[in-house]
C-alpha positions, 0 to 999 in steps of 0.5 A, spaced: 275 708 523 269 708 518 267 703 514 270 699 508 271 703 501 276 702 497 278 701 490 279 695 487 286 692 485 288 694 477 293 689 475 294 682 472 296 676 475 291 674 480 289 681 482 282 683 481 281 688 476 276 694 476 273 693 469 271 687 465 275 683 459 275 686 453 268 683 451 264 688 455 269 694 455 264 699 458 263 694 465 266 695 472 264 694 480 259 700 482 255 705 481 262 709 480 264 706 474 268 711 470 272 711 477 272 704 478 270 704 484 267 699 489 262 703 495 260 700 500 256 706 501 252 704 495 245 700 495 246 693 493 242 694 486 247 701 485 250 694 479 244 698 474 249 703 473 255 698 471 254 698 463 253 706 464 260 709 463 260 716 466 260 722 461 267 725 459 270 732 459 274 734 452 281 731 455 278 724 456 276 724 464 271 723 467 267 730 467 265 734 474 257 732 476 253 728 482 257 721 479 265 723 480 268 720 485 269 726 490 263 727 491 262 720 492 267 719 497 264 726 501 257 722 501 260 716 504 264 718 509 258 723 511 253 716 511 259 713 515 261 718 520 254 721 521 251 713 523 256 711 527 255 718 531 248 715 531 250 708 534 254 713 539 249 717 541 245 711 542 249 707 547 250 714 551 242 715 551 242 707 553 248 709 558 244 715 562 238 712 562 240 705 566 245 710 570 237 714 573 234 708 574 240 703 576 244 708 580 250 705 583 249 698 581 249 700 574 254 705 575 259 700 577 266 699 574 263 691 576 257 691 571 261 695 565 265 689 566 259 685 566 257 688 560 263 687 556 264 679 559 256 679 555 258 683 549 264 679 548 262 672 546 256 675 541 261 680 539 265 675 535 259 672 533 257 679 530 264 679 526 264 672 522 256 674 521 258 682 518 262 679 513 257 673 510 252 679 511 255 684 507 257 678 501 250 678 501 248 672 504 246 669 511 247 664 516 242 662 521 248 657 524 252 660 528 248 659 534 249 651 533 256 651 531 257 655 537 254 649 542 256 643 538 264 647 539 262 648 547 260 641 546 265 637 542 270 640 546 268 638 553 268 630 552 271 626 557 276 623 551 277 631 549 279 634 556 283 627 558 288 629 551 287 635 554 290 633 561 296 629 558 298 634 554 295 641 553 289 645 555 290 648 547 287 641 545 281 643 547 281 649 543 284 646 536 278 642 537 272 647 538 276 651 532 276 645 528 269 644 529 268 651 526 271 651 520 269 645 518 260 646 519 263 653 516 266 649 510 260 645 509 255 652 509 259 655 504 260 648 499 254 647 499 252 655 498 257 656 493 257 650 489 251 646 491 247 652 489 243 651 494 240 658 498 244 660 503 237 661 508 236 653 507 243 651 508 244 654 513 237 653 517 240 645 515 246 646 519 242 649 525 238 644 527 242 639 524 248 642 529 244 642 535 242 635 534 249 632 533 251 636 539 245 633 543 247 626 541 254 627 543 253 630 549 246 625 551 242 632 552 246 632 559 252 638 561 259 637 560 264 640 566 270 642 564 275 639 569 281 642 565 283 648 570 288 651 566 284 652 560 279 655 566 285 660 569 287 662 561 280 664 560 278 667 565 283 671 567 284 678 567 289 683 564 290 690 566 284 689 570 280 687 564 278 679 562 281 676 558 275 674 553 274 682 552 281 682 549 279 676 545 273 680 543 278 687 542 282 682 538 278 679 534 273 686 532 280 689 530 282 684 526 275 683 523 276 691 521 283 691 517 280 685 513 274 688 511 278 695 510 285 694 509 286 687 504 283 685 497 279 679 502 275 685 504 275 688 498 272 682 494 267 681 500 263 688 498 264 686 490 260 680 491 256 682 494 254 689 491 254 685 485 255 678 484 256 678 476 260 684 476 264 681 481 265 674 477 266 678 470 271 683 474 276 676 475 273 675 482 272 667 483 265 669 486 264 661 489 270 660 492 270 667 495 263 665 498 265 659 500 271 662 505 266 668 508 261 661 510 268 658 512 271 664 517 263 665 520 264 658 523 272 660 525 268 666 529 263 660 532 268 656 534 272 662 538 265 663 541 264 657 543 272 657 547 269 664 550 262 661 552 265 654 555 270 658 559 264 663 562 260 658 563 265 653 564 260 647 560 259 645 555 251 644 552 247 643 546 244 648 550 248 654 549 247 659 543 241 657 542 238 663 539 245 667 538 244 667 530 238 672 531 242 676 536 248 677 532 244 678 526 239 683 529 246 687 532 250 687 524 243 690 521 242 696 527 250 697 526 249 699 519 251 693 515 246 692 509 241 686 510 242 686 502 249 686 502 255 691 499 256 695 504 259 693 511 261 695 517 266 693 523 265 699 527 258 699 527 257 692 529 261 692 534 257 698 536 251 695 535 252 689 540 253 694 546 247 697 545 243 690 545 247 688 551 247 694 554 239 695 553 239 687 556 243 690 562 238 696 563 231 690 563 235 685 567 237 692 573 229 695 572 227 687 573 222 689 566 220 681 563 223 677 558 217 677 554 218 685 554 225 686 552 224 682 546 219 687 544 222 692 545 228 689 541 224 687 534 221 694 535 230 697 535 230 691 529 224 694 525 226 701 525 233 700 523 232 696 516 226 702 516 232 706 515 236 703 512 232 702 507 230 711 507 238 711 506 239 706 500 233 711 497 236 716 498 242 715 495 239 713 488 236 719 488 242 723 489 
């Protein structure tokens, strides 16, 4: 698996198309505008190019050089292949090193079950998260709409509905919750054209006001058993929230890199005005990338309340930084047009298992988020040596 490249959809209908309307007859979506290719390799200013068609031969293709889609298509895979080594070799380090100070305690099947249970709640947050940072926008939320998922699912009236018919009650709610605080990010981003850091920082605190008032700054148990047996089950030895986590990453990867969903997310956000003037209905689209992170914060929300087995205005609180923090050292460009799936999920077993490494070597809170503000730096340092590079290649 590797990350999203693609060429858009040419057709009529309400297909994308690669090139303008017939006003701008020399503009389409990306650097390889003779190709009409979108890349998610590309850094997201590569739209100074989009008015520039490429040089062609004397049959009327295209000529050879450092512009033509093979040579773009080997760059990229080699960017993509040679980061997601990186994040690999990365996670082995992290491995070895927690296996010399741990020992058996870090070596166990028990704690790789632990990291994973960990990671997986996190993880789904990271999905949602990957597609609004590869469109080019942000969402300090999740976090919030997570607790107030946790919290509006566990209510005395929510889990006595789930009593007298089913404990999938509870899960509708906390999903419905989701999408609705995702709902109203994106509508106020995309048509109230409000920026999406203020939006969303809006939403955060305002989420997790509501959520204190509905639960009276007190914790909800949950006392539906069969939603606690569903979740906290095991299959083939494995908990059923890893699955969910496998589950949600696959899924999140074949939409990013197998639908035009996914192909219009890179669009926006390597160029926003490319996209529109290529037939992509930017606003709506924007508003259904906000709409889907809030899906993945209320499936988080299922996932926490099952783990912890209440509900809280307390939980997630600060999981919007963590998710962000891992989507940026995957690879996923802050400024949006290109994104990875793999690489996300990379990304959250490297914070979760550096987390499990601290907590094993009893090494401070306070040192251990040092150390991952230093991990967050050097991975946008880079980052930034990459989009240099490929300007200049």
């Amino acid at each position: 698996m590797s990350e999203h490249r693609t060429t858009p959809p040419s057709g009529t209908g309400d297909r994308d198309s690669a090139t303008a309307p017939s006003g701008r007859p020399g503009l389409s979506l990306g650097k390889d505008a003779a190709a009409g290719t979108v890349s998610a390799d590309l850094p997201p200013d590569a739209g100074v190019a989009l008015s520039t068609p490429a040089p062609l031969d004397g049959r009327g293709s295209p000529a050879a050089g450092k512009s033509g889609p093979e040579t773009s298509r080997g760059l990229g895979l080699h960017g993509s292949v040679g980061r997601n080594l990186g994040l690999v070799l990365a996670l082995v380090l992290l491995c070895v090193v927690g296996a010399v100070t741990g020992g058996e305690r870090f070596a166990s099947i028990d704690n790789a079950l632990t990291i994973l249970r960990l990671a997986a709640v996190l993880g789904v947050l990271c999905i949602g998260m990957t597609f609004v940072i590869t469109a080019g926008g942000i969402d300090l939320s999740v976090g919030s709409v997570l607790g107030l998922a946790t919290v509006w699912a566990s209510t005395l009236a929510t889990q006595t509905m789930a009593r007298d018919t089913h404990w999938i009650v509870m899960v509708g709610v906390a999903l419905a919750v989701g999408v609705a605080c995702g709902l109203i990010n994106g509508i106020l981003i995309a048509y109230g054209k409000i920026v999406g850091f203020m939006a969303t920082l809006a939403m955060m605190v305002g989420a997790r006001g509501l959520a204190e008032i509905i639960a009276n700054r007190k914790t909800q148990v949950v006392s539906v058993p069969e939603f606690l047996d569903f979740f906290r089950a095991s299959v083939l030895g494995v908990p059923v929230l890893v699955w969910m986590f496998v589950l949600v990453s696959v899924g999140g990867w074949v939409l990013l890199n197998r639908t035009t969903f996914g192909r219009r997310t890179v669009a926006v956000g390597g160029n926003p005005e490319a996209a529109r003037l290529a037939g992509i209905k930017v606003r709506r689209h924007t508003m259904y990338l906000y709409a889907l992170s809030g899906l993945t914060a209320g499936i988080a929300g299922i996932m926490m309340l099952a783990r912890t087995t209440a509900g809280s205005s307390t939980n997630g609180q600060l999981y919007e930084l963590d998710a962000i923090a891992a989507v940026v050292v995957g690879g996923t460009l802050l400024a949006g047009g290109r994104g990875t799936i793999v690489g996300t999920v990379l990304g959250v077993l490297i914070f979760t298992t550096l987390t499990n490494v601290f907590t094993q070597n009893n090494m401070s809170t306070s040192a251990q988020a040092v150390v991952k503000g230093v991990i967050i730096v050097a991975a946008v340092l880079i980052q930034q040596r990459f989009a240099t590079r490929s300007r200049t290649t």
